[in-house]
C-alpha positions as CSV (number, residue, x, y, z in Angstrom):
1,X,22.7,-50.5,-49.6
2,X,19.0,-51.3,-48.6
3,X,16.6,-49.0,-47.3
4,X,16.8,-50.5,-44.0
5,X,20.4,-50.4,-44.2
6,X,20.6,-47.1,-44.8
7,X,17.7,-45.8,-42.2
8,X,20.2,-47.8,-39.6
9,X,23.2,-45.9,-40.0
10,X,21.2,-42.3,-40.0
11,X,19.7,-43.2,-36.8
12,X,23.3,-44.8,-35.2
13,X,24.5,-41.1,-36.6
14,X,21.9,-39.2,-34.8
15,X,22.6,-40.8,-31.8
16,X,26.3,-40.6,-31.8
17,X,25.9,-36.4,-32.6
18,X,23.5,-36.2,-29.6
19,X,25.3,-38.8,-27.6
20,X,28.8,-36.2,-27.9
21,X,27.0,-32.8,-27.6
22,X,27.3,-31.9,-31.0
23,X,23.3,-30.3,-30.2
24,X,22.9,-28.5,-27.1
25,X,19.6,-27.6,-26.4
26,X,18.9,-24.3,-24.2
27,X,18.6,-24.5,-20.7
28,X,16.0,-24.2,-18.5
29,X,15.4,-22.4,-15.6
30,X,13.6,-22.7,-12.9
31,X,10.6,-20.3,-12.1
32,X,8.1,-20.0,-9.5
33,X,4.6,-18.5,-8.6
34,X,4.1,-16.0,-6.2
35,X,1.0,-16.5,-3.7
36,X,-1.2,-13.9,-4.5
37,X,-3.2,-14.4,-1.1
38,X,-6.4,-12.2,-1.0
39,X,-5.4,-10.8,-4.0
40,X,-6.2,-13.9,-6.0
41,X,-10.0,-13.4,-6.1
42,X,-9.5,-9.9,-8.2
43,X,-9.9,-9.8,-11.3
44,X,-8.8,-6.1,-11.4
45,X,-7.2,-3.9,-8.7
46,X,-6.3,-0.7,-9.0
47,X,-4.9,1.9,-6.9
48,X,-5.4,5.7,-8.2
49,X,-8.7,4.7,-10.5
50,X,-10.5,2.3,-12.0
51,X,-12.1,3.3,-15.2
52,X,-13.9,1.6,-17.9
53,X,-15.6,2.5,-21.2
54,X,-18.6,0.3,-21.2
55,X,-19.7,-2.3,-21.9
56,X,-16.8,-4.9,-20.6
57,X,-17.5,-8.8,-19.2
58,X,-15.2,-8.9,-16.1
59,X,-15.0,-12.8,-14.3
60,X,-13.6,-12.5,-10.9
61,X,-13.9,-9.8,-8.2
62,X,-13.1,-5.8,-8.8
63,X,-11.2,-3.6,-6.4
64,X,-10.2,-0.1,-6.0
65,X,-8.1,0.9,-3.0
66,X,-6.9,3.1,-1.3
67,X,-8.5,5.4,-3.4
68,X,-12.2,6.1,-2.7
69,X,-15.0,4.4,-4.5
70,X,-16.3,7.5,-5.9
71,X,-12.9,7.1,-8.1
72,X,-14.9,4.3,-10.2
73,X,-15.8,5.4,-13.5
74,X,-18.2,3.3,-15.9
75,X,-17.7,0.3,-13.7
76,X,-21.1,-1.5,-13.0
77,X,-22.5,-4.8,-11.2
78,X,-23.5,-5.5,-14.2
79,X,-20.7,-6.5,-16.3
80,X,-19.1,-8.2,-12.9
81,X,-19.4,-11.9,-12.3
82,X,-17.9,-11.3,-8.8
83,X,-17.9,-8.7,-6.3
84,X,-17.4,-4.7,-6.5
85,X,-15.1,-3.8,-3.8
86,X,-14.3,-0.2,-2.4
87,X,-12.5,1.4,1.2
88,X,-15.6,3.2,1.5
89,X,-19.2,3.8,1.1
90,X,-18.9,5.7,-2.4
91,X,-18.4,2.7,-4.7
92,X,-21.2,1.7,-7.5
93,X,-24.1,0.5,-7.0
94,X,-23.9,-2.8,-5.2
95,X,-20.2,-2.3,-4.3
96,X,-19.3,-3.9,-0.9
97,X,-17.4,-1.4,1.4
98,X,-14.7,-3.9,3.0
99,X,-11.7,-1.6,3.4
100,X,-9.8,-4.3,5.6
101,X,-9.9,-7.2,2.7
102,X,-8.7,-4.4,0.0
103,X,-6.0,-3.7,2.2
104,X,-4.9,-6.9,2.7
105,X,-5.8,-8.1,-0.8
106,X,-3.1,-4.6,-1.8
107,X,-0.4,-5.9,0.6
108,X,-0.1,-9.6,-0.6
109,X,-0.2,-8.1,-4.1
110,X,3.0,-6.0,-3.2
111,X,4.5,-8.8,-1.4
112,X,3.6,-11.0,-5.3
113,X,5.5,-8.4,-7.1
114,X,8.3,-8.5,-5.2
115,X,8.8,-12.1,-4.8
116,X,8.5,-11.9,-8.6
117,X,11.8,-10.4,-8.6
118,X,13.7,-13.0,-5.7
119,X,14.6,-16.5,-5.2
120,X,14.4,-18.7,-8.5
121,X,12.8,-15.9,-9.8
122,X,15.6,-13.5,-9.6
123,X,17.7,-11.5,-12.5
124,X,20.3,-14.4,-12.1
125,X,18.1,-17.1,-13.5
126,X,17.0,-14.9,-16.7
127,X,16.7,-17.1,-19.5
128,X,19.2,-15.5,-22.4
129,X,20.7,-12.8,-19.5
130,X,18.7,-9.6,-19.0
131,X,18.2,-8.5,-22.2
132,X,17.8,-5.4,-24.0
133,X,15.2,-2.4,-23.9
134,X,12.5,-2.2,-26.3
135,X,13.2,-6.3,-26.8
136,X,10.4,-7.3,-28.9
137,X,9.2,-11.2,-27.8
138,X,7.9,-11.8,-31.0
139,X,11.2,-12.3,-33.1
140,X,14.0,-12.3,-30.1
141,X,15.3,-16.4,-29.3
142,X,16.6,-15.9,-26.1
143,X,18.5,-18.8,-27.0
144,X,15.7,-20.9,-27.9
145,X,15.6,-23.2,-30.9
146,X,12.2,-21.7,-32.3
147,X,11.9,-18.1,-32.3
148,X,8.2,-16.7,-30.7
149,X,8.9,-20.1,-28.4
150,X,9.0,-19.8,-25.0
151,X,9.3,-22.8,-22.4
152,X,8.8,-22.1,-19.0
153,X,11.6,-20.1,-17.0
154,X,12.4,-16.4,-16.4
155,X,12.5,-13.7,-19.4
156,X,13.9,-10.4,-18.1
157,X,14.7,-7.1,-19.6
158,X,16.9,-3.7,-18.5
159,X,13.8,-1.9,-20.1
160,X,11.1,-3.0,-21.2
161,X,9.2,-5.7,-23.5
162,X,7.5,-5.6,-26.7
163,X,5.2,-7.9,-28.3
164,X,4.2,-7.3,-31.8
165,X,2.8,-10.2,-33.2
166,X,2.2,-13.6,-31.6
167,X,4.0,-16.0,-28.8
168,X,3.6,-19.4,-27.6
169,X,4.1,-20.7,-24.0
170,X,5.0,-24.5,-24.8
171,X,5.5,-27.2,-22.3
172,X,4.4,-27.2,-18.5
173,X,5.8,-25.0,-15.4
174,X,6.1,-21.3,-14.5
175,X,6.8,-18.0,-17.1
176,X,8.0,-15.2,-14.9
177,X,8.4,-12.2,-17.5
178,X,9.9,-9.5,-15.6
179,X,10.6,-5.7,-16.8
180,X,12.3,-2.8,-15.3
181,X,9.8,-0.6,-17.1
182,X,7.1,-0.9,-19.6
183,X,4.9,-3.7,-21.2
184,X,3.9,-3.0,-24.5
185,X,1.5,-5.3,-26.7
186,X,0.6,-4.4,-30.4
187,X,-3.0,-3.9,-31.7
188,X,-4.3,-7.7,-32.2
189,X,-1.1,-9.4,-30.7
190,X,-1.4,-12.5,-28.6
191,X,0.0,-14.8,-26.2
192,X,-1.1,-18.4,-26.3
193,X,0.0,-21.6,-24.6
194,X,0.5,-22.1,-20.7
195,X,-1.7,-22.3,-17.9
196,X,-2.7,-18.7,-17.2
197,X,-2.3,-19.3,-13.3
198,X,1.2,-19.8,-13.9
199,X,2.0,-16.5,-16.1
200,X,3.4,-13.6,-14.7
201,X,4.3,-10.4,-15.6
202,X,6.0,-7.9,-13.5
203,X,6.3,-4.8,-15.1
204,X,8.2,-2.1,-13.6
205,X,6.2,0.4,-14.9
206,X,3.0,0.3,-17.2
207,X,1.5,-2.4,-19.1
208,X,-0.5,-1.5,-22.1
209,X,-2.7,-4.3,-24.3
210,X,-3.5,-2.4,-28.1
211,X,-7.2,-3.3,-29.4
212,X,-7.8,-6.6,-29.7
213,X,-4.8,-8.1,-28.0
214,X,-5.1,-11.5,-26.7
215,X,-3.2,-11.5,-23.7
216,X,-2.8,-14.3,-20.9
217,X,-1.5,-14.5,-17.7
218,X,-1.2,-12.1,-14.6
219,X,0.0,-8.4,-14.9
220,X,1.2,-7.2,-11.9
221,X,2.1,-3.8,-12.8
222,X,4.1,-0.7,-10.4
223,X,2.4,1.7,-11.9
224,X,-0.9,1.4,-14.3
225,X,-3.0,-1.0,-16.8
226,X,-4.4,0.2,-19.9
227,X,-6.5,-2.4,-22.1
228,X,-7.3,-0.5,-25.5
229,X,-10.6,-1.4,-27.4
230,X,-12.0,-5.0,-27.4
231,X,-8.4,-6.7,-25.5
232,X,-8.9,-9.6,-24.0
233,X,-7.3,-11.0,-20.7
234,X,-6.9,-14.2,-19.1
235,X,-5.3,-13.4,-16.0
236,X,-5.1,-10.0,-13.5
237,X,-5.0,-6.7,-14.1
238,X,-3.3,-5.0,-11.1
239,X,-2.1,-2.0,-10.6
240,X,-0.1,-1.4,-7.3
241,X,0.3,2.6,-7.6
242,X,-1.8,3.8,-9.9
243,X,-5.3,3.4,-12.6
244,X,-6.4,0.1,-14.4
245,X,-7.9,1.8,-17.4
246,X,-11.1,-0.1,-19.5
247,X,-12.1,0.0,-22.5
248,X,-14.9,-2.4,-23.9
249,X,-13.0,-5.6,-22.0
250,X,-13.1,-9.1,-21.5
251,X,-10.7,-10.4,-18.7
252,X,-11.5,-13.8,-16.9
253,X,-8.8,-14.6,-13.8
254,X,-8.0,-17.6,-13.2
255,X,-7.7,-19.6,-9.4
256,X,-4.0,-19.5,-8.3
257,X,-4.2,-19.1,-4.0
258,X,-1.3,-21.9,-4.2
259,X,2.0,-21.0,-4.8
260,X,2.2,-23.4,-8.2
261,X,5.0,-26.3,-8.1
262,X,8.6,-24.6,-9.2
263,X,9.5,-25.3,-12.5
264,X,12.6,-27.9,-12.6
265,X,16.1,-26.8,-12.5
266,X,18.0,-29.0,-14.7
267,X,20.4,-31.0,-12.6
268,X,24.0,-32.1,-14.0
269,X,23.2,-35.8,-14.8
270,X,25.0,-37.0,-11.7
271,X,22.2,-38.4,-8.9
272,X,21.3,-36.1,-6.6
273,X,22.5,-36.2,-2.5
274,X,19.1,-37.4,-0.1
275,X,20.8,-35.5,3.0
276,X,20.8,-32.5,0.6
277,X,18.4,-29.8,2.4
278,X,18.8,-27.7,-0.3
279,X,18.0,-29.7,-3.6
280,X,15.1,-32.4,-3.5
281,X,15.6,-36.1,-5.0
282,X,14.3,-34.5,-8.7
283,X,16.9,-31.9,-9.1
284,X,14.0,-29.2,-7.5
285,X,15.6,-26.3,-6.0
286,X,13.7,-26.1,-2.7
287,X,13.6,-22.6,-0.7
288,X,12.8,-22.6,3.3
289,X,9.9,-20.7,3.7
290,X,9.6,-18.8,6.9
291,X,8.4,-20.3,9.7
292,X,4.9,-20.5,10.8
293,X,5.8,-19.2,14.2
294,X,6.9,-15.9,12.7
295,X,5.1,-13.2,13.5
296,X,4.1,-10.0,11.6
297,X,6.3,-7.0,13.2
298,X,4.7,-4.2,14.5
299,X,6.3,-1.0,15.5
300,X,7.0,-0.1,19.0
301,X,8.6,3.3,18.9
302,X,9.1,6.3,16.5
303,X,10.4,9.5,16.6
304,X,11.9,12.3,14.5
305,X,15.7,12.8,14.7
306,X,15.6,15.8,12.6
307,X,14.2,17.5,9.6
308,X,14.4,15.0,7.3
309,X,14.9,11.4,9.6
310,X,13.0,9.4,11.0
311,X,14.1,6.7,13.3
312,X,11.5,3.7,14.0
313,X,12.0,0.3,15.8
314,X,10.1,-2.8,15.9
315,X,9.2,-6.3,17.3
316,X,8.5,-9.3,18.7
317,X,11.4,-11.0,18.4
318,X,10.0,-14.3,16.4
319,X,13.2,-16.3,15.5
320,X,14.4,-14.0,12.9
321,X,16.0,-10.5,12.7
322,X,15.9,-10.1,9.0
323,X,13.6,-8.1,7.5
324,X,12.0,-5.9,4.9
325,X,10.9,-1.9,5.3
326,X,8.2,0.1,3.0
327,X,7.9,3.2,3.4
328,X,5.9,6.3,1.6
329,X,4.0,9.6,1.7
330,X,0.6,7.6,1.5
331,X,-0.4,4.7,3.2
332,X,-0.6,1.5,0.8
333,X,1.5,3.8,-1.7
334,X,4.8,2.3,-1.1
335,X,7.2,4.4,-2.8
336,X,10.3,3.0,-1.0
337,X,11.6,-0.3,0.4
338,X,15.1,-1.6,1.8
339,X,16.3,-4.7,4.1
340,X,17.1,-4.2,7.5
341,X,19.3,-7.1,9.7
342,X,18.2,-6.1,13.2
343,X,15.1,-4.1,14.8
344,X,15.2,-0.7,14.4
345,X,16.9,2.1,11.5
346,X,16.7,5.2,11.0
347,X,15.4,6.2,7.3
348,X,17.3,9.6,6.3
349,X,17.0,11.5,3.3
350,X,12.9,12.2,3.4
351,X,11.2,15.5,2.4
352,X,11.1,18.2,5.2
353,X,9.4,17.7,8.0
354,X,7.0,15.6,6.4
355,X,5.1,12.5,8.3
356,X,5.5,8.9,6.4
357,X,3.5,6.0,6.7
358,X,5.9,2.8,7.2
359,X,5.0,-1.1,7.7
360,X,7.5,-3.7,8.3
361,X,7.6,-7.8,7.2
362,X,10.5,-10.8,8.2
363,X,11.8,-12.2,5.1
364,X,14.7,-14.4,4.2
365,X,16.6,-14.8,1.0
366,X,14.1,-15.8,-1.0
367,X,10.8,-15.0,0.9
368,X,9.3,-11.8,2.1
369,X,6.1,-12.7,5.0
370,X,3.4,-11.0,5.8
371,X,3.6,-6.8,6.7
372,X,2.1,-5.8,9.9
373,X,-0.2,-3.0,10.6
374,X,1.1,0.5,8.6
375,X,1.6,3.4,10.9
376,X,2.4,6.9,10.8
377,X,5.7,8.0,12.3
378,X,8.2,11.3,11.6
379,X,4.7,13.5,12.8
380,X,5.6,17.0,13.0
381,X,6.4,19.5,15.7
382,X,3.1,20.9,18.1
383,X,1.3,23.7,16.9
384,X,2.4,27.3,18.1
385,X,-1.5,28.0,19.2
386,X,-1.3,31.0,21.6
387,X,-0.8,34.7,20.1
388,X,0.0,36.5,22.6
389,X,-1.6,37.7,26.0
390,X,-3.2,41.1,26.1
391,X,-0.3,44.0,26.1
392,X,2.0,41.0,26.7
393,X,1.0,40.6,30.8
394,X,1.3,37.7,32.6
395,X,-0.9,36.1,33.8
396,X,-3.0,35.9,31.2
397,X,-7.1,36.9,31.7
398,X,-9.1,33.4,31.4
399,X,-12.6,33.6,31.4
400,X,-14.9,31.9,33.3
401,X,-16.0,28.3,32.8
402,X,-20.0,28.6,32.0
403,X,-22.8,27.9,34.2
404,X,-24.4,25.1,33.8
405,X,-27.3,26.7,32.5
406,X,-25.5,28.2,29.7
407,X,-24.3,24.5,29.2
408,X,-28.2,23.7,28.6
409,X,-28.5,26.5,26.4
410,X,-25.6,25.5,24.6
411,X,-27.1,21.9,23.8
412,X,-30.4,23.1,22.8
413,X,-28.9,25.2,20.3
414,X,-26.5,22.7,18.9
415,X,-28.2,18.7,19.2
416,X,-26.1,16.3,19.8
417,X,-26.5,12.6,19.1
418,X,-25.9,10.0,22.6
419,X,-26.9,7.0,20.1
420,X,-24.5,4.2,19.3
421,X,-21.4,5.5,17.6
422,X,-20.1,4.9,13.9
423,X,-17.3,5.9,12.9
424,X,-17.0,8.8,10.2
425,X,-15.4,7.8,6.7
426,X,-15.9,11.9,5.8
427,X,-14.1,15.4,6.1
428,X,-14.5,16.7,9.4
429,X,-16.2,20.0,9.2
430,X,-17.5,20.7,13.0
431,X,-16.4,20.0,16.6
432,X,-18.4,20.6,19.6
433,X,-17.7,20.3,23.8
434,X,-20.7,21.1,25.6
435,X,-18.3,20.9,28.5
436,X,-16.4,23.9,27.5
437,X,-18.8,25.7,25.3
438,X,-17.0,25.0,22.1
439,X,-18.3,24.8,18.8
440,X,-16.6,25.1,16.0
441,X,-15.7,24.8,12.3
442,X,-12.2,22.5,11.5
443,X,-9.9,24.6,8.7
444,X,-7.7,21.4,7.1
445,X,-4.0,22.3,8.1
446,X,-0.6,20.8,7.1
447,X,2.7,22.0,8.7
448,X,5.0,24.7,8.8
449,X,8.2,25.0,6.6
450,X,9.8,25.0,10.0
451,X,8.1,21.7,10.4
452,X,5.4,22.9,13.3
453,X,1.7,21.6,12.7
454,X,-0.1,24.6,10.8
455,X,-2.7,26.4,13.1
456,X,-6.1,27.9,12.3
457,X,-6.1,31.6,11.0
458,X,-8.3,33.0,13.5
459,X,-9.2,32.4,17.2
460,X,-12.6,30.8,16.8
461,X,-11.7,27.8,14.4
462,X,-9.9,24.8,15.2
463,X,-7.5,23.2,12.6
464,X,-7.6,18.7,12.1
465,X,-3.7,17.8,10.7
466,X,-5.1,16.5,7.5
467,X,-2.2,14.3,7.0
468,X,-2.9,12.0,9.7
469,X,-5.4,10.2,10.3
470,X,-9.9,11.2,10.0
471,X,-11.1,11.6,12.8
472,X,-13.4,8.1,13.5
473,X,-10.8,6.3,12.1
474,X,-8.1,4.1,13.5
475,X,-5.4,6.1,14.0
476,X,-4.7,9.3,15.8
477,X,-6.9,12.0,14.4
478,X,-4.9,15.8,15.8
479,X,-6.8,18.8,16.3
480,X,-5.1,22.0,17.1
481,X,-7.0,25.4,18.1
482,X,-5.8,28.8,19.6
483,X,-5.1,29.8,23.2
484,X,-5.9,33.3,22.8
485,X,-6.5,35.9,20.2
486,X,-4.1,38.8,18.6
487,X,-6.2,41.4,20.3
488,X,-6.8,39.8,24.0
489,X,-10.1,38.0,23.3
490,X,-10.5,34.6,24.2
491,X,-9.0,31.4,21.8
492,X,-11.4,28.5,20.9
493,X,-9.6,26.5,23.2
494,X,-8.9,28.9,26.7
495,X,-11.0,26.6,28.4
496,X,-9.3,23.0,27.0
497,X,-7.6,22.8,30.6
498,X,-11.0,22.2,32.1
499,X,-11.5,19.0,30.2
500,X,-12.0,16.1,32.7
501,X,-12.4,12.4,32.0
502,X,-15.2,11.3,30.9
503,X,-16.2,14.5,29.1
504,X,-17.6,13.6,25.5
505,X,-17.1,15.7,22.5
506,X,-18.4,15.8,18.9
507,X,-16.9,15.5,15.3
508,X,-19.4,16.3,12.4
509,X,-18.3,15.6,9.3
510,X,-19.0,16.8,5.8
511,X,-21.3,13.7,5.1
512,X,-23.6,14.4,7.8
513,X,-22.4,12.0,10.5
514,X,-21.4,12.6,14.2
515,X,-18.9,10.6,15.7
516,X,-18.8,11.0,19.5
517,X,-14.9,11.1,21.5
518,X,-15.0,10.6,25.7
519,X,-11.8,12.4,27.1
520,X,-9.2,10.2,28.4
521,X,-6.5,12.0,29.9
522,X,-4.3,15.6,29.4
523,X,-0.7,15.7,29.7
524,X,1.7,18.6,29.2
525,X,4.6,18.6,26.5
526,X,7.6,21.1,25.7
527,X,7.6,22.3,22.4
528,X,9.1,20.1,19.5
529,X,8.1,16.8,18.2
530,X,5.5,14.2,20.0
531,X,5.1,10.9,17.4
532,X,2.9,9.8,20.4
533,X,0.2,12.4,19.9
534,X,0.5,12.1,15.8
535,X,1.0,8.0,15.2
536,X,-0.9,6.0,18.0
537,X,-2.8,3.8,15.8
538,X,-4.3,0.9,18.2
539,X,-8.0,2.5,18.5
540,X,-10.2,5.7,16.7
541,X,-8.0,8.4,19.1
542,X,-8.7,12.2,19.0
543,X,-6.0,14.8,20.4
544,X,-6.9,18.2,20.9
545,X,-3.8,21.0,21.0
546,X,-3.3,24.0,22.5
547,X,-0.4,26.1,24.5
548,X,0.2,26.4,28.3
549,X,2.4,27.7,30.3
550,X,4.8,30.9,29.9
551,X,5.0,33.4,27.8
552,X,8.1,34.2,26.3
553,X,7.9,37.4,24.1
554,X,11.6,36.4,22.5
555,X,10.1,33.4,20.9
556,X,6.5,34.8,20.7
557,X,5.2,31.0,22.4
558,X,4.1,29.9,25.4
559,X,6.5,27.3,27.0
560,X,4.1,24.4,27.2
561,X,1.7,22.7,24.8
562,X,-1.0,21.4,26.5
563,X,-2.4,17.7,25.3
564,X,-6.3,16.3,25.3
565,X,-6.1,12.5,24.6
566,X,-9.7,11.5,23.6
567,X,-10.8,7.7,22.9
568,X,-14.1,7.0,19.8
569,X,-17.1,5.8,22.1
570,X,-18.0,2.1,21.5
């Protein structure tokens, strides 16, 4: 037989093996980027900390949040070809304070990580099944032909990942690497291949790069991001909870704002249905997004049921009643999430008596939108501020109001600025009312084990609820201060009743800066819980505390607690 005979008859038998299946190659699934929204110009983001040993080259922007700037550590302008970001004033040298962009930039990072996890991305497309804990990447198939191989699709694990020597992302599409916990890459491992746009790693817990790694693609980590000596990363480092940790760097992100194309989804060989609204002409997998009409929920009503539940409802109605809750201690630390059909739950199980900070976004099966504003809700019970009235008589003695020329004394003594407001990013350390003669040091209180706001240990201080909101900032700042003293002598606050609108009062904090309040209105409350006075978050509110009412020697309190509503001066 000739050469060319023979060369015939292998290629006829090639093509009769492949023709019958005798060689299956692996199959493909599809995968798709997140949109990391303002999230997509960092570089790195952190949470807790960001920390560097110097010198690192950093391409892209730098954020830290909602941590304050002064939580930057060997970080400088210098080694950034971008911006340094920080919530607050106390970043490094040339940092921009934008608190509003980190927060937003933190919330479409946490909406990235979990789409990560949902819609083509989810555990049932895993390439290979969910594999393993401790799987190293390096020498595992997955049910590819060449080990260390990786075409686009989803790679999951039940732990975590390992990476010991080096892969390769071939072809064109989407990698979605997804863990339930760790990331961890060997001294002088690397990943090569791939558009680094297009590489993701969702790590459940903590991603860790050894010296001299070459990693690509974007880490979008729960918890933290250490790079060890001289690592290298093209991509993200972010950190949703906690540090992104430096050491001698080079990380250069790369432009992905657009959700990249999804990666195919092999179709079955038959020709695909046009009225389909569910698979394009190509075999794509196509997801609805949600609507552009679809508005970012905000919540309308709060309260605490009991001890440890909270209940909470929300709105507008938009054309969809599906949608997803975070909730946490902090605010942008979002501990816990669960799906919600309909608008309003009540979240049980939370510690005792303490205040969470919720936010709420529509979503569909494979989508979650944008969260609305975070708020406070679950705030605690009112402050027990009275003592007792002298030898337990009623009425009780209340001073005079004083003259108005002790009001002029009172002002020399203690200047007070009437220049255009700014709002305090400090501790508060001092409150003064010319009005009512007040002025003050603020003790930082919590609350009770019976779930009651604390109260200041003496009758001249005033307490601020530290777990709420600063006083300046949006929110409802609370600040509580005693009727009376244990010995008959007048409380701080004896005079609070006086308050008129239009009064102004005065908030010094521990940075120097005055923030001026004009009072609003005063209501009257029974003891127990008020979300109203603790979560009102549409302005910079101040509420000052204190009792009214009876006495009632049984339950050593007086039967009302009386409510100042202040508004920040614009």
């Amino acid at each position: 037989m000739t050469n060319v005979h023979r060369t015939s008859v292998i290629v006829l038998f090639l093509i009769a093996i492949l023709a019958n299946g005798f060689f299956s190659l692996p199959k493909a699934y599809a995968a798709t980027s997140p949109n990391l929204g303002q999230a997509d110009r960092f570089a790195v983001l952190g949470a807790a900390h960001v920390t560097n040993v110097p010198t690192s080259s950093i391409t892209g922007d730098v954020g830290l949040s909602p941590a304050s700037g002064s939580l930057y550590s060997g970080i400088t302008q210098a080694q950034v070809t971008g911006t340094i970001y920080a919530v607050d004033g106390a970043g490094p040298a040339g940092s921009i304070s934008n608190a509003s962009l980190l927060t937003t930039a933190k919330n479409n990072l946490s909406t990235a990580y979990d789409n990560l996890n949902a819609g083509d991305n989810a555990d049932g497309n895993c390439v290979g099944g969910i594999v393993a804990d401790a799987t190293d990447l390096s020498t595992y198939d997955f049910g590819n032909p060449v080990i260390g191989s990786f075409p686009p699709g989803v790679y999951c694990s039940a732990g975590s990942f390992q990476l010991t020597t080096t892969i390769t992302l071939t072809g064109s599409g989407v990698w979605v690497f997804k863990t339930v916990s760790g990331l961890d890459v060997s001294n002088g491992a690397s990943v090569t291949g791939g558009d680094p746009c297009n590489v993701w790693w969702r790590v459940g817990s903590s991603a860790v790069l050894g010296t001299t790694a070459a990693f690509r693609g974007n880490i979008l980590a729960y918890s933290s991001v250490t790079m060890r000596t001289g690592a290298t990363l093209s991509g993200r480092a972010m950190a949703s909870n906690a540090d992104v940790i430096l050491d001698s760097n080079t990380i250069t992100n790369a432009a992905c704002a657009a959700a990249a194309t999804p990666t195919p989804t092999p179709s079955s060989g038959s020709s695909s249905s046009s009225s389909s609204n569910s698979t394009s002409s190509t075999g794509d997998t196509v997801h609805p997004p949600l609507s552009s009409t679809v508005i970012a929920p905000y919540i309308i009503d709060s309260r605490r049921v009991d001890a440890n539940s909270v209940f909470i409802s929300w709105g507008p109605y938009s054309g969809i009643d599906t949608f997803n809750v975070q909730y946490g201690l902090e605010n942008g630390v979002w501990l816990y999430s669960t799906n919600v059909t309909g608008f309003f739950t009540t979240i049980n199980d939370l510690p005792l008596n303490r205040p969470i900070w919720v936010r709420i976004a529509a979503r569909n099966e494979w989508t979650i939108g944008r969260y609305g504003e975070a708020k406070l809700v679950g705030g605690p019970s009112l402050p027990n501020t009275g003592l007792a009235p002298y030898k337990n008589t009623i009425p009780w003695y209340v001073p005079a109001v004083p003259t108005w020329d002790e009001k002029l004394l009172f002002q020399n003594s203690f200047p007070l600025p009437e220049s255009v407001n700014k709002t305090s990013s400090g501790l508060p350390v001092r409150l003064s009312i010319p009005a009512i003669n007040v002025h003050a040091n603020i003790q930082h209180l919590g609350i009770t084990p019976q779930g009651e706001m604390e109260v200041p240990d003496n009758a001249v201080d005033v307490g601020w609820f530290e777990s709420g909101s600063r006083p300046g900032e949006k929110g409802s700042a609370v600040i509580a201060g005693h009727l009376d003293g244990k010995n008959g002598e007048s409380g701080v606050f004896t005079h609070l009743h006086k308050l008129k609108e239009g009064d102004k009062l005065y908030i010094e904090d521990d940075k120097g800066t005055s923030t001026t309040f004009i009072v609003r209105e005063s209501r009257m409350y029974d003891p127990g819980y008020a979300d109203d006075v603790f979560t009102k978050n549409d302005n910079a509110h101040l509420n000052l505390v204190t009792c009214d009412g009876f006495w009632d020697a049984n339950s050593k309190s007086y039967s009302k607690r009386l409510v100042v509503f202040t508004d920040i001066t614009q």
